[in-house]
DOTI-497939 format. One line per 8 residues: number of its first residue (from 1); for each residue x, y, z of C-alpha. Coordinates in Angstrom, 1 decimal. Example, Ala and Ser with C-alpha at 12.3 -4.5 7.8 and 13.67 -1.06 7.14 Angstrom:
BEGIN
1) 12.3:-4.5:7.8; 13.7:-1.1:7.1 .
This chain:
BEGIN
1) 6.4:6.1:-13.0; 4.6:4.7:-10.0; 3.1:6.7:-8.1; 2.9:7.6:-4.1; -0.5:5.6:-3.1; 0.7:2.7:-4.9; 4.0:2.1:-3.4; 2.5:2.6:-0.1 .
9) 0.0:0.2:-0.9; 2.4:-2.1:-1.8; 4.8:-1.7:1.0; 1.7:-1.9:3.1; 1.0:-5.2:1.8; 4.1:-7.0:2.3; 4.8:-5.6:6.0; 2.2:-7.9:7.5 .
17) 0.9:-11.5:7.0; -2.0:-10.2:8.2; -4.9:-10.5:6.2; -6.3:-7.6:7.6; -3.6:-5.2:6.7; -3.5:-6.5:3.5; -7.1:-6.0:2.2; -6.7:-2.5:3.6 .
25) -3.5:-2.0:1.5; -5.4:-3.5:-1.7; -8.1:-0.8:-0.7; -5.7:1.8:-0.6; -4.9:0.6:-3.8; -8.1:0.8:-5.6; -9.2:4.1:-4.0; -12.1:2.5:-1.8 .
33) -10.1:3.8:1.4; -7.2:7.1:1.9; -3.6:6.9:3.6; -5.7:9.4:6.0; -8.0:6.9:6.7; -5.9:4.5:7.4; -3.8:6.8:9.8; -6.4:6.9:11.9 .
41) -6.8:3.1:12.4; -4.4:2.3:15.5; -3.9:-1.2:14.0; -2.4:-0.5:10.8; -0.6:3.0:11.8; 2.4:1.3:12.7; 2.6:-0.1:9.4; 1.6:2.8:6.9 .
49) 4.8:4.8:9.1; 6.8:2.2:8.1; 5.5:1.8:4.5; 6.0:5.7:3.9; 9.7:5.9:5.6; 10.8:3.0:3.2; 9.5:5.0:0.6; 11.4:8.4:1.1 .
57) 14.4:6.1:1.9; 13.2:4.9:-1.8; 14.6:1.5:-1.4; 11.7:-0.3:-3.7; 11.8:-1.9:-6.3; 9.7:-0.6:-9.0; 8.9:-3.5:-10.9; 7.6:-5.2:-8.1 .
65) 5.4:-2.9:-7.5; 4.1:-2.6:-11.1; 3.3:-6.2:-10.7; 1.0:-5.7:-7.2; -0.6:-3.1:-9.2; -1.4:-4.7:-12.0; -2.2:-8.7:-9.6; -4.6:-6.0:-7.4 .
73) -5.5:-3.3:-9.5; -9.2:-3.3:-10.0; -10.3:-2.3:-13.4; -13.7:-1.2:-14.2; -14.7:-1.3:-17.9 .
């Protein structure tokens, strides 16, 4: 099971080219920054509302975002 932050994270990721948006939705991902947070930053709004309509439309595909998870996942040991 994936969970909510994740998904968003990756949908996040893949809506833009920019590199920007992208280390935001790899902080999302790692917990260094919340989908409150980024609500409030005008530049990557529009994105996160898309990111979390695709998700309650749930057209995603799982495995692909297992595998941003585990390419952007930070593990501390």
């Amino acid at each position: 099971m994936v969970d909510k932050v994740t998904c968003i994270a990756f949908l996040l990721y893949h809506s833009s080219k920019s590199q920007d948006i992208r280390e935001k939705a790899i902080q999302l991902l790692n917990g260094d920054v919340s989908i409150r947070d980024l609500k409030r930053n005008t530049v990557i709004q529009a994105h996160l509302i898309l990111a979390e309509s695709a998700l309650r439309r749930n057209n995603i595909d799982k495995l692909k975002v297992q595998q941003f998870a585990e390419e952007f996942l930070l593990l501390e040991v």
